[in-house]
N, C-alpha and C positions, 0 to 999 in steps of 0.2 A: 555169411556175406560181409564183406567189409562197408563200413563206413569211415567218411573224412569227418572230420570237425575241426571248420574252421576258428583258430584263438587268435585276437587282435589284442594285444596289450597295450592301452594307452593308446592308441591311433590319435594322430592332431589334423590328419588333413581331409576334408570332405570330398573333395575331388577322390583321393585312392579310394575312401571308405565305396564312392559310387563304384568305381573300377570293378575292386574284388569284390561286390555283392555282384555285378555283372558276371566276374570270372565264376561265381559260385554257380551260376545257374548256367553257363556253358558249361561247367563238367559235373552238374547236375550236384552239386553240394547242398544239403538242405540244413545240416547245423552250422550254424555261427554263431558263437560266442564271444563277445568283446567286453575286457577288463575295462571299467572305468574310462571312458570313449572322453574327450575334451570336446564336444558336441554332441547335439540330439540327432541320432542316427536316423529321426525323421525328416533332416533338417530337408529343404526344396532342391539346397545343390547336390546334395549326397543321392537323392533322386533322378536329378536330370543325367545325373553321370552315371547312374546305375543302367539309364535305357531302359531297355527289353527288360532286364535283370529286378526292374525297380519291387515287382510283385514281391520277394523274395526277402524285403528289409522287414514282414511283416513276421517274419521265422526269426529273426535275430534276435538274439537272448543277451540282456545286459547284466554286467557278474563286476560285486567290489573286489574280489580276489581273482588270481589265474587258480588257484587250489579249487574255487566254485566250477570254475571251466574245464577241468580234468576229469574231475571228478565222470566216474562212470568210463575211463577209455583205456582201452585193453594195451595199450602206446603212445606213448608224447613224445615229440619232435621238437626241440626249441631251433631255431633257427637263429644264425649267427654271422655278422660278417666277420667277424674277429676270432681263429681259431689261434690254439697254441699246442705245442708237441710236449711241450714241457706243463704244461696247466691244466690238471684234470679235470675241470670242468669245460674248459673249451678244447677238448679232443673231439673233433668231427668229422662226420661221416658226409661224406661228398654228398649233393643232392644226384646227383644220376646210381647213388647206389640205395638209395633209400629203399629204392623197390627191393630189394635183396634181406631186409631185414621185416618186412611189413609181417602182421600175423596173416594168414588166411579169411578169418572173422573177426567180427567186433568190433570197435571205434577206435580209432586213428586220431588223436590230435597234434595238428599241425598250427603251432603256435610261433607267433610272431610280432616284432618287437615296433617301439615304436621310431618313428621318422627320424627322429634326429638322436637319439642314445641306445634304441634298440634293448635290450631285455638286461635286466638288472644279473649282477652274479647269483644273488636271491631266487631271483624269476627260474634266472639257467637251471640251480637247482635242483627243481620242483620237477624237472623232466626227464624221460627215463634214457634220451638220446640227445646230443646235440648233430648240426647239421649246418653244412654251409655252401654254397656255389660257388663253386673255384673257377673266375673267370679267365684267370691265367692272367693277370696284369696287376699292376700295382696298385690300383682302383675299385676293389670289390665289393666296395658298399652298392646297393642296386636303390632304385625306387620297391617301395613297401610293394603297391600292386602289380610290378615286373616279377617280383619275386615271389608272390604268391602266384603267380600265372605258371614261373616253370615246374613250383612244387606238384601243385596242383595235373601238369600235366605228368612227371614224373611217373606219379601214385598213378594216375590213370591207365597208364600204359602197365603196369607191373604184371608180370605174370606169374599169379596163383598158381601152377599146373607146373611149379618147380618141382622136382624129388624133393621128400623130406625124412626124416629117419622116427617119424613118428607126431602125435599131436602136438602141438605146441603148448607151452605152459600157461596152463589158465591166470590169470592176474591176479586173482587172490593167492593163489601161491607163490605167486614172483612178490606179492607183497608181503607174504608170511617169510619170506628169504629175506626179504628188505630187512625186516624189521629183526631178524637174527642178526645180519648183520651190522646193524646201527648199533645194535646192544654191545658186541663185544669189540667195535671198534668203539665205543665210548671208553670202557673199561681199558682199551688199549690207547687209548687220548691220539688216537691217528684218523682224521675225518679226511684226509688227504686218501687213505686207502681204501677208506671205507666209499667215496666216492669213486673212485679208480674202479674197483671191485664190482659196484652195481652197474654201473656205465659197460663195464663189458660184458656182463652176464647181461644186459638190457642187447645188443648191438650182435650178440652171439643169438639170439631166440633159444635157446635151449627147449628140448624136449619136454614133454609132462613128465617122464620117466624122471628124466636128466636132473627135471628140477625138484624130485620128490628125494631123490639121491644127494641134492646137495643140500634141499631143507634138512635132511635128518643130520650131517656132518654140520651146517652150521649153529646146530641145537645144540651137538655135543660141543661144540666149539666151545660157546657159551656156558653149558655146564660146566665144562672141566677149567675155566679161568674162576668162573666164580671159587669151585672148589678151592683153587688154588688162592684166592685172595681170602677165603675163609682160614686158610692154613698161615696162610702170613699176618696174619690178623692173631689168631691164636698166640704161633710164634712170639709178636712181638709183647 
């Protein structure tokens, strides 16, 4: 079964904070996580604007990092209003296609930046997808809780009961890939590819197979540069 988890990074406004604890409990979201909030999330307005939803502030999990708030999710989502075709970190994937990359099971986080600067490059990072709503005009910054409204209904609507070509790859092996590849694009001083490289293998879902096929080639990858820096090492 899939779960959402909701990430709020830096939130400044009490009024949204009421909002999307509201939206959480229309489509039934019970994790919320919010990085270092600029208020007490008990505060009385963040309540009165929560409504109906207000029960639901008492599930909210406060975290000094967004690393604390991933932690444990089979996919992360950064949300963004600023995409680039040229900037491999803000390469994104339209929110109406989100559903198209989702796992089947597991945890979902859908992390989201704060009111007025939205999520550091740092932040962007840390996640395994970026994402943005293309409103089609020149104006695409949204209000924080508008934009967590359409996420949220996106993911809801998505249909699990797509064809697949096999399970999906469990996260500890998408991690044990990660970490092949950080090693030998270190060695290769290219962090530009090395992020290019994860972001589409994040956005592709690859199979369990798929990815058990590319941990072993990116092992050897790693081997055969070491060897090779051991030979020039010698050499010199």
């Amino acid at each position: 079964m899939l779960k959402i988890r909701l990430v709020l990074v830096g939130i400044e406004g009490k009024i949204n904070m009421g909002f999307i604890v509201r939206l959480a409990e229309n489509f039934g979201v019970e994790d919320i996580c919010v990085v270092s909030p600029e208020f007490s999330i008990d505060d009385p307005e963040v309540r009165e604007f929560a409504a109906g939803g207000a029960k639901a502030l008492s599930r909210v999990r406060v975290e000094d990092s967004l690393s604390n708030c991933l932690s444990g999710a089979s996919l992360s989502i950064c949300t963004t209003a600023k995409t680039s075709g040229e900037d491999v970190l803000r390469i994104s994937v339209p929110s109406d296609m989100v559903k198209y990359i989702l796992p089947e099971s597991g945890i979902v986080a859908l992390v989201f930046g704060r009111e007025s600067v939205g999520l550091t490059r740092e932040e962007l990072s840390k996640c395994d997808v970026v994402s943005t709503i293309d409103t089609g005009t020149e104006y695409p910054t949204m209000n924080l809780s508008h934009a967590v409204g359409i996420y949220l209904y996106e993911v809801a609507r998505a249909d699990h009961r797509r064809l697949t070509i096999g399970d999906y790859c469990p996260r500890n092996v998408m991690d044990a890939m990660y970490r092949e590849i950080n090693s030998f694009c270190a060695d290769l001083a290219d962090e530009r590819a090395c992020i290019a490289l994860k972001r589409a293998l994040a956005r592709a879902r690859p199979s369990k197979s798929e990815c058990g096929a590319l941990y072993k080639l990116f092992k050897k990858v790693r081997h055969r540069l070491s060897e090779c820096s051991q030979i020039m090492f010698v050499d010199d």
